[in-house]
C-alpha positions, -999 to 999 in steps of 0.1 A, spaced: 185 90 102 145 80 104 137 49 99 111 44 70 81 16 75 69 2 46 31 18 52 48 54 51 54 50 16 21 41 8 5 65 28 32 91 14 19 75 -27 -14 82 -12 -17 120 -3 1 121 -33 -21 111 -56 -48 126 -37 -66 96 -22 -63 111 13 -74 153 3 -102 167 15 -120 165 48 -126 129 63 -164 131 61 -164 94 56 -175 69 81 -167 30 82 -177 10 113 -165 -29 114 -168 -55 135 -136 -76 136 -114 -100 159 -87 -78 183 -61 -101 172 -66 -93 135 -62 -56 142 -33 -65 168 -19 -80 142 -22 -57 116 -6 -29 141 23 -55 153 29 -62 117 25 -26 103 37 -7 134 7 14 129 -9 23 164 -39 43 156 -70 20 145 -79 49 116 -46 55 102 -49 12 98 -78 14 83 -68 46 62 -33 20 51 -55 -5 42 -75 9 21 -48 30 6 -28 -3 -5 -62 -20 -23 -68 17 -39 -33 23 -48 -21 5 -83 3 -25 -80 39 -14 -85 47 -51 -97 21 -50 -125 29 -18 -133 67 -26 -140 58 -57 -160 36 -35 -185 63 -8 -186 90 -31 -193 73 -60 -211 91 -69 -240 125 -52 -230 145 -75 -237 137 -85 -272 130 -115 -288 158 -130 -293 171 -127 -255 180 -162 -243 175 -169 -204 206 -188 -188 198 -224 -187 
């Protein structure tokens, strides 16, 4: 069985929502540290420096699954739901 990382799925939410269609015309140069991008790479298990880049971006342009659950469920409960003290 494969073993998912984390940034597959957001790359996978990506293409599917269309943020990665289309030919990469787009350009982005950077000046950074080589630990920082070591570190993202070590943490992410990403080795390519663009498909880094492409996560990155992907997870600020992608909409947060947290927030999105507390608006969908907000309220589920009811009122008169008491927590456990």
């Amino acid at each position: 069985m494969a073993t998912h990382l984390p940034h597959t799925r957001i790359l996978e939410e990506a293409r599917g929502s269309g943020l990665l269609a289309g030919d990469k015309t787009a350009h982005v140069s950077i000046r950074t540290t080589a630990t920082l991008i070591a570190a993202a790479k070590e943490r992410t298990g990403v080795e390519s420096t663009t498909e880094l880049v492409e996560l990155a971006l992907a997870t600020l342009a992608l909409p947060d699954p947290v927030t999105r659950y507390m608006v969908e469920t907000y309220g589920a409960l009811g009122p008169d739901h008491q927590l456990d003290d």
